[in-house]
SERO-421329 format. One record per residue (C-alpha): residue in one letter; x, y, z. Coordinates in nm, 2 decimals. Example, Ala and Ser with C-alpha at 12.3 -4.5 7.8 and 13.67 -1.06 7.14 Angstrom:
! SERO-421329
rest,xx,yy,zz
a,1.23,-0.45,0.78 .
s,1.37,-0.11,0.71 .
***
This chain:
! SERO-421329
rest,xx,yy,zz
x,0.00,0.00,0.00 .
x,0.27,0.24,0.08 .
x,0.45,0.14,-0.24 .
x,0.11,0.26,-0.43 .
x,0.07,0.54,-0.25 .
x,0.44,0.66,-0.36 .
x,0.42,0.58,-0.69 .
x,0.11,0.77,-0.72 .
x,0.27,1.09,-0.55 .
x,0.54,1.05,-0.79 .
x,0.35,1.00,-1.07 .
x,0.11,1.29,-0.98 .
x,0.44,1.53,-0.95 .
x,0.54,1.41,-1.25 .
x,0.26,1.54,-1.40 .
x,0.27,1.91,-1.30 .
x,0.44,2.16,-1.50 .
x,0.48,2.51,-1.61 .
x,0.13,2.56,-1.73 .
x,0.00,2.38,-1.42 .
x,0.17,2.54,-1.17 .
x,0.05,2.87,-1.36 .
x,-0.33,2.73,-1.31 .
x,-0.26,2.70,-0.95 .
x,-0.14,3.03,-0.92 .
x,-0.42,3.22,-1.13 .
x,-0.67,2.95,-0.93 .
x,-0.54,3.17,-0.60 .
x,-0.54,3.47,-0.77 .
x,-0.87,3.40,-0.88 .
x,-1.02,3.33,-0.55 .
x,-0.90,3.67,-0.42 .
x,-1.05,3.85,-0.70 .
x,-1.40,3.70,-0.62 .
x,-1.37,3.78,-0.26 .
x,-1.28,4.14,-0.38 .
x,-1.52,4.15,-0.61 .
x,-1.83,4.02,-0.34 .
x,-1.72,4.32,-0.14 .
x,-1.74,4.59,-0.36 .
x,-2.12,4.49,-0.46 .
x,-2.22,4.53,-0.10 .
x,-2.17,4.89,-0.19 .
x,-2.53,4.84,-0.31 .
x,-2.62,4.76,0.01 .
x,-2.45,5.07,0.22 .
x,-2.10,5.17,0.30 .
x,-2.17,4.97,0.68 .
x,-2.23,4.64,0.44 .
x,-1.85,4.76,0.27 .
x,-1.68,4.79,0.64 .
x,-1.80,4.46,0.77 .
x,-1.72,4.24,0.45 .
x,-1.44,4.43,0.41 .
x,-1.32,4.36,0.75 .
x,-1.35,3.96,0.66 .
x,-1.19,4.01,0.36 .
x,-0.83,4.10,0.57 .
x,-0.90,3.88,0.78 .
x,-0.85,3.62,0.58 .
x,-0.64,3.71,0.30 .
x,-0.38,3.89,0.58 .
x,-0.39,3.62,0.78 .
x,0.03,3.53,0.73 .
x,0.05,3.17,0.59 .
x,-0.25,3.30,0.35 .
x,-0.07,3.59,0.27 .
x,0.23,3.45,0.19 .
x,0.10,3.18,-0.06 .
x,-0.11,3.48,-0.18 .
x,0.19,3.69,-0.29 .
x,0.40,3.36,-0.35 .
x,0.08,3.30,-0.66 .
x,0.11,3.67,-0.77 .
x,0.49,3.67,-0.82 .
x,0.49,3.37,-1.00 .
x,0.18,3.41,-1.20 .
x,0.31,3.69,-1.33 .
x,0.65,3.56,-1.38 .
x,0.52,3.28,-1.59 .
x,0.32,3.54,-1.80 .
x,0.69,3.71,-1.92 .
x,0.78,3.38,-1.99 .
x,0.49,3.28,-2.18 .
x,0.54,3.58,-2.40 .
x,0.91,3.51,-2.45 .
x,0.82,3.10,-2.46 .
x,0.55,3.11,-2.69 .
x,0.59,3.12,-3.07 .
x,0.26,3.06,-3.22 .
x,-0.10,3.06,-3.13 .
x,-0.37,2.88,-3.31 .
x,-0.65,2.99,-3.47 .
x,-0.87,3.06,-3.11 .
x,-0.78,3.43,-3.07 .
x,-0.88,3.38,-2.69 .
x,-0.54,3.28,-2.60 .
x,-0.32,3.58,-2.76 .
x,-0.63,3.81,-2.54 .
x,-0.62,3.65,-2.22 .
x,-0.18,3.68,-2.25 .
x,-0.22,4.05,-2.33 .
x,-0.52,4.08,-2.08 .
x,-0.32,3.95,-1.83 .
x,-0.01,4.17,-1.89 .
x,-0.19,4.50,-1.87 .
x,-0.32,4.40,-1.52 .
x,0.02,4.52,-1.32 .
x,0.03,4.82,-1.52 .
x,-0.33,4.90,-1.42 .
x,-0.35,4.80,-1.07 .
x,-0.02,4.93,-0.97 .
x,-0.18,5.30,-0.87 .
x,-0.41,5.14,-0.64 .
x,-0.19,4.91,-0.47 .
x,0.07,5.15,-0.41 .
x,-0.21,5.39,-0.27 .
x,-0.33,5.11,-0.03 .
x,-0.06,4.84,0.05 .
x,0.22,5.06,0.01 .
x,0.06,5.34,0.18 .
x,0.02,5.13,0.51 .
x,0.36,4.93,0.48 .
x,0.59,5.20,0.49 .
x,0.40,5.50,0.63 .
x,0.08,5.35,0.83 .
x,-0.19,5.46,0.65 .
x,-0.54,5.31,0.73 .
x,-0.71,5.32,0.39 .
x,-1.03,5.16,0.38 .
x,-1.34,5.17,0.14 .
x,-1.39,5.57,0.24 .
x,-1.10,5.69,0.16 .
x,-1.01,5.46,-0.12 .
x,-1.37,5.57,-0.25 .
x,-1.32,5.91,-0.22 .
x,-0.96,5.92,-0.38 .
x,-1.11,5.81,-0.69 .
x,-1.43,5.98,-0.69 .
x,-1.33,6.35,-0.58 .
x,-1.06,6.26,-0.80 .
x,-0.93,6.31,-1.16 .
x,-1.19,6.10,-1.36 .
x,-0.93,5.92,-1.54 .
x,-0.88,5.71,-1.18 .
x,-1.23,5.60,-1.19 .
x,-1.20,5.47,-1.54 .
x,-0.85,5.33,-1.49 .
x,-1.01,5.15,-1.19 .
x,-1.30,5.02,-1.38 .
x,-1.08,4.88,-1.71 .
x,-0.84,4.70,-1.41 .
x,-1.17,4.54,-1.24 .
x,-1.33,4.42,-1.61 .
x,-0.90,4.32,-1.78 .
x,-0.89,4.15,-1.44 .
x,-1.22,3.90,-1.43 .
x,-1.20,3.89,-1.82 .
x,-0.83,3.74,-1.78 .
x,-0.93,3.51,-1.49 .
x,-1.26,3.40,-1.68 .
x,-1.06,3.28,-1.98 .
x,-0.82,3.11,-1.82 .
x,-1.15,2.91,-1.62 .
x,-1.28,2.85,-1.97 .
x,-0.93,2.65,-2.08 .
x,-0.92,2.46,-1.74 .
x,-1.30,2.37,-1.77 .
x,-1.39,2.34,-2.13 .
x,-1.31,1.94,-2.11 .
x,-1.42,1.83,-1.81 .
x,-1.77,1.62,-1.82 .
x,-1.93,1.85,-1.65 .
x,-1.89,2.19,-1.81 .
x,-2.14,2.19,-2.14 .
x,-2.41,2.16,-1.79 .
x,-2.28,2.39,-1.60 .
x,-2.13,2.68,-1.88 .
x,-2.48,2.83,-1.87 .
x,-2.48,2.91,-1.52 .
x,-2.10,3.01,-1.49 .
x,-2.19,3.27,-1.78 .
x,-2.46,3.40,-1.57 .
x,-2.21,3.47,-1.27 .
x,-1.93,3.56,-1.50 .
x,-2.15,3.85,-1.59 .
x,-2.34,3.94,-1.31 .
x,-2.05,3.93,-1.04 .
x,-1.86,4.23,-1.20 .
x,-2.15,4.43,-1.29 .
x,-2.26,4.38,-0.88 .
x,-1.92,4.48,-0.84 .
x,-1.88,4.77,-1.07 .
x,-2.26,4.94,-0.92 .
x,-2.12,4.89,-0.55 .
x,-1.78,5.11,-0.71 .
x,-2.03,5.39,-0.84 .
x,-2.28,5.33,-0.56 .
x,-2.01,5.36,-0.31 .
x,-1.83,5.64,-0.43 .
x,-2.15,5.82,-0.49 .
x,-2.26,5.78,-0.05 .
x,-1.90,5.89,0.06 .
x,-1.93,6.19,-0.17 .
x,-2.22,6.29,-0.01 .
x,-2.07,6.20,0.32 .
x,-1.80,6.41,0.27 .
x,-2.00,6.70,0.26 .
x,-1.99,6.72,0.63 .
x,-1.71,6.88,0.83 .
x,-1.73,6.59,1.08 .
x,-1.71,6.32,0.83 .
x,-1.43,6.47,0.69 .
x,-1.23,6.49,1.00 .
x,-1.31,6.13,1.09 .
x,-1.19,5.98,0.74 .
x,-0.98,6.21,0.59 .
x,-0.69,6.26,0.88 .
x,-0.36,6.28,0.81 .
x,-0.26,5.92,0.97 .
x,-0.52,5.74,0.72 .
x,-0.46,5.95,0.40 .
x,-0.11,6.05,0.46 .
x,0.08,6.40,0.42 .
x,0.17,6.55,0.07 .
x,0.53,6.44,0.10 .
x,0.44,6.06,0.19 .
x,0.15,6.06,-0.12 .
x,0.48,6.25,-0.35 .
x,0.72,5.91,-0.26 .
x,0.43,5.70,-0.33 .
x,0.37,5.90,-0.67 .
x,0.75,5.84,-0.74 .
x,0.75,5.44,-0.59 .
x,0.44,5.40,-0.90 .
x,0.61,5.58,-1.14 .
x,0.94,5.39,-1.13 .
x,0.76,5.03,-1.10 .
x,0.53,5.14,-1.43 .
x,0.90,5.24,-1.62 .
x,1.03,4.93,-1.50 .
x,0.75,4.70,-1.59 .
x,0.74,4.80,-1.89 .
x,1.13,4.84,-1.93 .
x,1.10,4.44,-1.87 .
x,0.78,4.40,-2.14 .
x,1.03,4.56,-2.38 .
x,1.35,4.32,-2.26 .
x,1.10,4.03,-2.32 .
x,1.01,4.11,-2.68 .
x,1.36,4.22,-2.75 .
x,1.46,3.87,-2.63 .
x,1.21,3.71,-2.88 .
x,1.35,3.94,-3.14 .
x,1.75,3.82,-3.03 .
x,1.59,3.44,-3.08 .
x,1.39,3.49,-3.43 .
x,1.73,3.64,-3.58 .
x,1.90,3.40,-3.41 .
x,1.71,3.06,-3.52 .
x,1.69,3.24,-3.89 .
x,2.05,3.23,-3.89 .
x,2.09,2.89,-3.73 .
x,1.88,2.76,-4.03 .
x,1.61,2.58,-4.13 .
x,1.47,2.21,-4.03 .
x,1.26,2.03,-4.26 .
x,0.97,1.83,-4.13 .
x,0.79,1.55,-4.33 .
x,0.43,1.48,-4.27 .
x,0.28,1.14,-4.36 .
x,0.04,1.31,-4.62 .
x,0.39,1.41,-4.82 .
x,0.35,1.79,-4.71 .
x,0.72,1.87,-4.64 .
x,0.80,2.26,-4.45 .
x,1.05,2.45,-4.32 .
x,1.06,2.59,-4.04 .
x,1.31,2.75,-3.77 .
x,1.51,2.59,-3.48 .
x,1.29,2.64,-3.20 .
x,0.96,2.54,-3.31 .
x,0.74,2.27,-3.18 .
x,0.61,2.03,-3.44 .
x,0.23,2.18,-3.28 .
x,0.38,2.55,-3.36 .
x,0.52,2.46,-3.69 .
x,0.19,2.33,-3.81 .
x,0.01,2.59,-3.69 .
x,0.22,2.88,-3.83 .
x,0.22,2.70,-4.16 .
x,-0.15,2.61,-4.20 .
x,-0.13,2.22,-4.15 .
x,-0.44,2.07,-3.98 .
x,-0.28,1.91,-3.65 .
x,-0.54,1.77,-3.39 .
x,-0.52,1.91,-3.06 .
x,-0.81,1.94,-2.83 .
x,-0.62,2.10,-2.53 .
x,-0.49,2.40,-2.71 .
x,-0.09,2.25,-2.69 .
x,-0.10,2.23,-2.31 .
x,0.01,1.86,-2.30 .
x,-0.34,1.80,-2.12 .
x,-0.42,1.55,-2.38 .
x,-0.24,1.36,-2.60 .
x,-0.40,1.42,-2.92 .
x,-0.14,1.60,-3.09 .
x,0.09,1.27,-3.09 .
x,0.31,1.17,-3.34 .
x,0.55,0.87,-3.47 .
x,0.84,0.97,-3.55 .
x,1.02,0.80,-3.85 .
x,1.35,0.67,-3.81 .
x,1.56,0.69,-3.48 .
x,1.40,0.86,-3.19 .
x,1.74,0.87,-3.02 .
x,1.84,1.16,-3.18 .
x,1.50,1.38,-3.05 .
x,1.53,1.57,-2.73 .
x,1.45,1.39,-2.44 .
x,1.06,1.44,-2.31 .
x,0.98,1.72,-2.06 .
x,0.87,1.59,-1.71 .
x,0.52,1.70,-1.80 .
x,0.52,1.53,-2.16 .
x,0.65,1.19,-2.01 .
x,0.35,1.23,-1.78 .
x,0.10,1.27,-2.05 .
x,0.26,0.97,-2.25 .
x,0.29,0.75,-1.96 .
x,-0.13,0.80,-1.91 .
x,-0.21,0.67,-2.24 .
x,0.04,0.37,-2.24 .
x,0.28,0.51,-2.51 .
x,0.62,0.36,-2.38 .
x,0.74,0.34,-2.75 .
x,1.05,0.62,-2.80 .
x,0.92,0.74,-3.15 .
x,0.55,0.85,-2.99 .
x,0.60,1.18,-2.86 .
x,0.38,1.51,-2.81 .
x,0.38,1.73,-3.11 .
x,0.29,2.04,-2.85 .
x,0.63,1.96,-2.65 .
x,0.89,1.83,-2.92 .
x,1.11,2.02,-3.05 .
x,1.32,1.91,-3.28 .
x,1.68,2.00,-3.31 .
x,1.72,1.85,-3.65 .
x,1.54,1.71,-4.03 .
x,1.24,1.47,-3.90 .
x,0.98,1.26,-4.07 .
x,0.62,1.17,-3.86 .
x,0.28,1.05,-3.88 .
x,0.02,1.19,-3.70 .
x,-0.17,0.96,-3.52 .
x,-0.50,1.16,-3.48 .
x,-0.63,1.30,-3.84 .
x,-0.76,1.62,-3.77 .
x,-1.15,1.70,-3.85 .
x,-1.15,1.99,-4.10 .
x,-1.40,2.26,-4.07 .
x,-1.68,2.22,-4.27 .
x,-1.61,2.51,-4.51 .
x,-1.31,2.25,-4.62 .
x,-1.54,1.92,-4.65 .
x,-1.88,2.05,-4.72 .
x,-2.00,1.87,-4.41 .
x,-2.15,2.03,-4.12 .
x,-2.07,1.84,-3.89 .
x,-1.69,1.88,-3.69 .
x,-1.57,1.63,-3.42 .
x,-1.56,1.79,-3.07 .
x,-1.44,1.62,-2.76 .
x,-1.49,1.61,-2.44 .
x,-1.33,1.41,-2.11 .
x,-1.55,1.24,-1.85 .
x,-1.57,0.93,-1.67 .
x,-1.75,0.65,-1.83 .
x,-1.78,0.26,-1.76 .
x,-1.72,0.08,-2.06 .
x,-1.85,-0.28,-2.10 .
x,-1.72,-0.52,-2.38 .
x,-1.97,-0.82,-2.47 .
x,-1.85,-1.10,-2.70 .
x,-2.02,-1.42,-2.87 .
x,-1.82,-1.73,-2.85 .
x,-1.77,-1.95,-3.15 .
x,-1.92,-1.75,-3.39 .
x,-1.64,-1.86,-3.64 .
x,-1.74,-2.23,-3.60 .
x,-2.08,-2.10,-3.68 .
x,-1.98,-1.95,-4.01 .
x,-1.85,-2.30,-4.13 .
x,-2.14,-2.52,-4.05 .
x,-2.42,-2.29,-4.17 .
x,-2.56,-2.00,-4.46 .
x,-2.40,-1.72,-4.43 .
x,-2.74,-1.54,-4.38 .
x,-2.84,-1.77,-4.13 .
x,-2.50,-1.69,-3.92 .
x,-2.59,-1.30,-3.99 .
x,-2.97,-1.37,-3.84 .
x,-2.80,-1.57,-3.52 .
x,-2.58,-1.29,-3.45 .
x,-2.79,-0.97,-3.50 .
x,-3.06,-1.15,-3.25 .
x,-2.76,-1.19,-3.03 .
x,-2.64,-0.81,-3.07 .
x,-3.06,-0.75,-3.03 .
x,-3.06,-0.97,-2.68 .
x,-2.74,-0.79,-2.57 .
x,-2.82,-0.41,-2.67 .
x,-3.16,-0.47,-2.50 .
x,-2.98,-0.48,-2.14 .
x,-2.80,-0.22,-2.23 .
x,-3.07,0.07,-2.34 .
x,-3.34,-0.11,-2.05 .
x,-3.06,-0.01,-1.84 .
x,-2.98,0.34,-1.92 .
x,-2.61,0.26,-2.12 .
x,-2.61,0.33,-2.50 .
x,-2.50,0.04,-2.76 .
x,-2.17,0.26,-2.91 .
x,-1.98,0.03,-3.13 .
x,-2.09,-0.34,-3.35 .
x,-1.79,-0.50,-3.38 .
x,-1.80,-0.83,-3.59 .
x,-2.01,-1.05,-3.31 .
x,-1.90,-0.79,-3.04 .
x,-2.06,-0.49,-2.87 .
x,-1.90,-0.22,-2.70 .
x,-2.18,0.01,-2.45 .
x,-2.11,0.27,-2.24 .
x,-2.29,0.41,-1.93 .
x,-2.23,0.73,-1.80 .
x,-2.35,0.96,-2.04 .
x,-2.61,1.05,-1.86 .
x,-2.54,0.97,-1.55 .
x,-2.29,0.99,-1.25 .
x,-1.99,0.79,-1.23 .
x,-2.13,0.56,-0.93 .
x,-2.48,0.52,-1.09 .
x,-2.28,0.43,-1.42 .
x,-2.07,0.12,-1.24 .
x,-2.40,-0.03,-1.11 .
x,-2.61,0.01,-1.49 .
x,-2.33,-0.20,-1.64 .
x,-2.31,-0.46,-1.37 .
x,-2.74,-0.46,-1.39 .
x,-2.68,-0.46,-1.77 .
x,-2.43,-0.76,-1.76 .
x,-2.69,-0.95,-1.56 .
x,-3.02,-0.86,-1.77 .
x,-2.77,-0.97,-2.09 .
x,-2.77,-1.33,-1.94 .
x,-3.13,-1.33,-1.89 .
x,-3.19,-1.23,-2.23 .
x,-2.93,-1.47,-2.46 .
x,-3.11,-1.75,-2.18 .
x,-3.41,-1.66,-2.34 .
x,-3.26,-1.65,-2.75 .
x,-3.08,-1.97,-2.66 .
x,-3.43,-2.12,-2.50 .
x,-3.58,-1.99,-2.86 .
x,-3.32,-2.14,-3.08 .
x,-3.25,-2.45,-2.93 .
x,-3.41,-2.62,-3.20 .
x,-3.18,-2.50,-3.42 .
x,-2.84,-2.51,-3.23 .
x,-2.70,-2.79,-3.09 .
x,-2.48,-2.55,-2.84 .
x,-2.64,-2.30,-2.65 .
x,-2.43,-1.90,-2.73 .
x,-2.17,-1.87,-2.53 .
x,-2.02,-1.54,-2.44 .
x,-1.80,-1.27,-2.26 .
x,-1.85,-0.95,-2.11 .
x,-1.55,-0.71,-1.99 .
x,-1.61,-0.41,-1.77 .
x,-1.41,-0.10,-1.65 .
x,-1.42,0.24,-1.58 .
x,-1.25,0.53,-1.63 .
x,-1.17,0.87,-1.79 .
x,-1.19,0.85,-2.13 .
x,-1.22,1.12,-2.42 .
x,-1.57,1.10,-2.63 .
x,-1.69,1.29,-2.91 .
x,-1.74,1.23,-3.31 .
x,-1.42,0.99,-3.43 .
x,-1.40,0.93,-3.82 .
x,-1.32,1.10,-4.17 .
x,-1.59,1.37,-4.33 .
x,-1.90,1.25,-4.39 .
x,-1.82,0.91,-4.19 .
x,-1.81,1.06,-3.82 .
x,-1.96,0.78,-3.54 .
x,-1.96,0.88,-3.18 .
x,-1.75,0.68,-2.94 .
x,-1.48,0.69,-2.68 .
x,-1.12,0.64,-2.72 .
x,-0.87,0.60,-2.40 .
x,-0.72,0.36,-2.17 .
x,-1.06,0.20,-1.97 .
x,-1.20,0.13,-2.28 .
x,-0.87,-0.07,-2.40 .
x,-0.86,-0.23,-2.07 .
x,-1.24,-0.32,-2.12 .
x,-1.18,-0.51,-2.44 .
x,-0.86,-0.70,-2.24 .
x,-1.07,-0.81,-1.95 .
x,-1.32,-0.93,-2.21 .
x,-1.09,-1.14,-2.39 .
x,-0.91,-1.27,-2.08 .
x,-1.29,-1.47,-1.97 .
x,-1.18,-1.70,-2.20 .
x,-0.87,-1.80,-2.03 .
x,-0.99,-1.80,-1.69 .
x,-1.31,-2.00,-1.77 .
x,-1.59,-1.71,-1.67 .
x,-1.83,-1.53,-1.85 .
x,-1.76,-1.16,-1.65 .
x,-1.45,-0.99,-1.56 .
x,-1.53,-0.63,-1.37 .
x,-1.24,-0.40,-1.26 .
x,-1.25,-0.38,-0.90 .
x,-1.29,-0.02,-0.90 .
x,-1.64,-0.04,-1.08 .
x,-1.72,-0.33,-0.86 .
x,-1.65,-0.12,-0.55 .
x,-1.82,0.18,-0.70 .
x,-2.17,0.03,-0.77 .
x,-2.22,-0.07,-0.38 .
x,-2.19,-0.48,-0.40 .
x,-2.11,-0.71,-0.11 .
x,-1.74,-0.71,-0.10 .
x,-1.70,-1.06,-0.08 .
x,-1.99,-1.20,-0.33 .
x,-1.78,-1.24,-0.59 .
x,-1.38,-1.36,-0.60 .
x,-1.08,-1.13,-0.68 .
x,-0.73,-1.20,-0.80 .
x,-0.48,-0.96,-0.97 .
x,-0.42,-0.99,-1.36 .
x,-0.17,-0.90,-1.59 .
x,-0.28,-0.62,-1.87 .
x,-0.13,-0.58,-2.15 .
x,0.00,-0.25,-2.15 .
x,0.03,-0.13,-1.81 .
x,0.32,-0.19,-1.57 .
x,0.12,-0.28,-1.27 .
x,-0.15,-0.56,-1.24 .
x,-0.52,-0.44,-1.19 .
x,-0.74,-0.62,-0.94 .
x,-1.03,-0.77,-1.09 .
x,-1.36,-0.95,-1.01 .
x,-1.48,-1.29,-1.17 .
x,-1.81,-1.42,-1.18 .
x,-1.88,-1.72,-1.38 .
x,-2.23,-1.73,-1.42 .
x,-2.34,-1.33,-1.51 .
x,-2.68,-1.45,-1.40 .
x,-2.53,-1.47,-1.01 .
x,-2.41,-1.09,-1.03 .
x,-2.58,-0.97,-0.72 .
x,-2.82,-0.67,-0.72 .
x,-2.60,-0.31,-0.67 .
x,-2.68,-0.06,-0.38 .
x,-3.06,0.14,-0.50 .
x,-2.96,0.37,-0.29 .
x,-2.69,0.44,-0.51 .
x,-2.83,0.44,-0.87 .
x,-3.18,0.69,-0.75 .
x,-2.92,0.98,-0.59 .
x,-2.66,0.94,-0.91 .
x,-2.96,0.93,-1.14 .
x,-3.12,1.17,-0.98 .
***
């Protein structure tokens, strides 16, 4: 056990790089912006309301450890930003990304003013601002602070919405919930942005009063002229040397285009004969990008997928070795061969020749087909179900007769499958694969197929019952389940899309199916959809098996008659369902 649990920490390290760790960060960053943004829309409310939450909101994010993974996030998110500018060479054609990098640049430039007013303010000189004297800086102010202030509240929640929209936009879940996320994305900072204005518009009226003004406006909480004069300097020289650093960035990228232009030019081969050139420096992603080759890649080229990958012609020991992160990726899908590697993360130092191993869907102004494949990642539980001896079959009867036997046994299986809320995905000679899931949770899925796997014995006891006068040997057969995260969506060439699901449960799913015939039972189920759907522990044996493919062995439950599969927790399939 302690063995697993260390090669799962390693393996989940291994999986975290540059582009994760910058998710983390903008995830914290994030999280502070909300807060923020809750308290300046209880300026609707009354400038009381703006004290008290206000007065949670320190509390909390000043509170040390908090603060110091706070400011740990800020300078690394935004150190990660410069690099992505210098790092990254070409964007594809979703313009979101080059926004939400440019977005997300402008917000030190903008924000700067305000935390050197506040932060700075009480760090070095002990002022206490708080909403009234922020408010009325801004407000009996130049104009161009209030409008500064606004475009760093909307660059700010327009950045950290588009970076939600890459982490989210393939997780099962998302297509449900995008409707309602759009419906906070909007309404938060316009709550936010009428507390501002309703705010600013009570203390101005506040400050009419002599008393008000001497009870908010003191020296010790607004500071003298020379204390406001060093902070007016202090935001001067950051802006100069922020953008001093944009510039050293850019000039940087400039230093590296001259410098790969005169380092030459490698040639990459692409299986449909297109041969380019492109610079040293390039990822084979980039280069197909910036030279208008369709290249699959659902995640965008942030090695969160691994439908970008390529074989690489000829010997793989001459490629640089795979980044932490890319290893990761390759490891998850099984890919231990050398010459498979991640198109997003290779680049190649010299000439190389490849196949891509995921055909890209073109857009339908290329085909003429409306239709474009579109993926999406969720947990499903895949079941495999096979006839036995269908091949004997073939050779003792018509070959119309064999075709009748076999689409009433695909009938008797796909019956269990729909009568128990799975859908029949893929006919495959005398084989079926389902999957459950699609419409349900991941709990609710593991007990359909197990339900499914036992109704399918009911029915083919009932075919065999039917055609016994015709077949000496009642239909045998095999059924394979697992669960997992797989990637679904429309698989195929133009007009010849299918839905289905491609990843490593369903593999496994089709394994455990075949290996029923070796250890003399008509079910195989993973143990983690056995554990899932709520059955006894002990009603059914387990034993470790080999897979091909994967380093470790997988625990596994037998049953040798699917028609003793006991009945899964209800419990569990009406609140999953539901």
């Amino acid at each position: 056990m302690t063995l697993s649990l260390s090669h799962r920490l390693k393996t989940a390290f291994r999986g975290i790089g540059i582009r994760q760790l910058r998710l983390i960060c903008g995830l914290i960053l994030f999280s502070y912006l909300l807060s923020h943004f809750l308290n300046h829309a209880l300026g609707n409310v009354s400038l009381q309301a703006l004290a008290q939450g206000v007065a949670y909101h320190m509390a909390f994010w000043q509170f040390l450890p908090v603060a110091v993974l706070f400011y740990a996030a800020v300078l690394t998110h935004g150190g990660l930003g410069l690099w992505a500018l210098y790092q990254r060479r070409q964007f594809g054609r979703n313009n979101l990304e080059p926004l939400q990098l440019v977005l997300g640049l402008s917000i030190p430039a903008l924000i700067f003013s305000h935390l050197a007013g506040v932060r700075l303010g009480q760090t070095l000189y002990g002022q206490e601002k708080l909403y009234p004297q922020v408010l009325y800086s801004y407000w009996a102010g130049p104009s161009w602070r209030v409008w500064l202030m606004s475009a760093a509240l909307l660059t700010s929640w327009t950045h950290g919405c588009i970076g939600l929209h890459f982490w989210l936009r393939l997780k099962p879940f998302y297509k449900r919930a995008a409707p309602w996320l759009l419906a906070c994305a909007v309404l938060i900072p316009t709550l936010a942005l009428l507390g501002f204005y309703r705010g600013g518009r009570d203390v101005i009226a506040a400050s009419a009063t002599p008393q008000w003004r001497a009870e908010n406006l003191s020296q010790k909480q607004t500071g003298t002229a020379a204390e406001q004069a060093k902070l007016e300097t202090i935001m001067n020289g950051f802006l100069i040397g922020y953008l001093g650093l944009i510039g050293i960035v850019l000039a940087a990228r400039g230093a590296r285009a001259l410098h790969e232009r005169r380092g030459g030019l490698l040639t990459l081969s692409y299986n449909n004969g297109r041969i380019i050139q492109v610079p040293k420096g390039l990822s084979v992603l980039e280069a197909s990008q910036r030279n208008n080759v369709p290249h699959s890649s659902m995640c965008g080229g942030r090695a969160r997928c691994s439908t970008c990958r390529i074989r690489v012609i000829g010997d793989a020991n001459a490629l640089p070795a795979p980044s932490p992160r890319e290893a990761f990726v390759l490891a998850q899908v099984g890919a231990t061969d050398p010459s498979i590697r991640l198109a997003c993360q290779l680049r190649p130092t010299a000439d190389i020749s490849f196949f891509q191993l995921f055909m890209p869907n073109l857009a339908p102004g290329e085909h003429g087909s409306a239709r474009t494949g579109i993926g999406q990642e969720r947990y499903l539980v895949s079941l495999f179900v096979d006839m036995r001896g269908s091949t004997s079959l073939a050779e003792k009867r018509l070959p119309f007769d064999v075709v009748f036997i076999v689409n009433r046994f695909l009938g008797a299986v796909s019956q269990a499958v729909i009568s128990n809320g799975g859908q029949p995905n893929q006919f495959i000679g005398d084989g079926m694969l389902a999957l459950f899931g699609l419409s349900a949770g991941p709990q609710a899925a593991c007990t359909q197929a197990i339900q499914a796997a036992r109704d399918m014995a009911a029915n083919i006891a009932e075919l065999n019952a039917l055609l016994s006068h015709d077949l000496p040997d009642p239909i045998r057969f095999g059924i394979g389940i697992h669960g997992g995260e797989v990637i679904v969506g429309d698989i195929g060439y133009r007009d010849h899309m299918v839905f289905t699901a491609l990843g490593d449960a369903v593999n496994v799913a089709s394994r455990l199916q075949d290996m029923t015939k070796t250890l003399g039972c008509q079910v195989i189920i993973s143990n983690e959809v056995y554990a899932r759907a709520g059955l006894a522990p002990d009603a059914l044996p387990q034993q470790d098996v080999e897979i091909r493919g994967r380093a470790e062995p997988m625990r596994v439950r037998t049953a040798t008659e699917a028609a003793d599969l006991g009945t899964p927790s209800q419990a569990t399939v009406a609140s999953e369902t539901a």
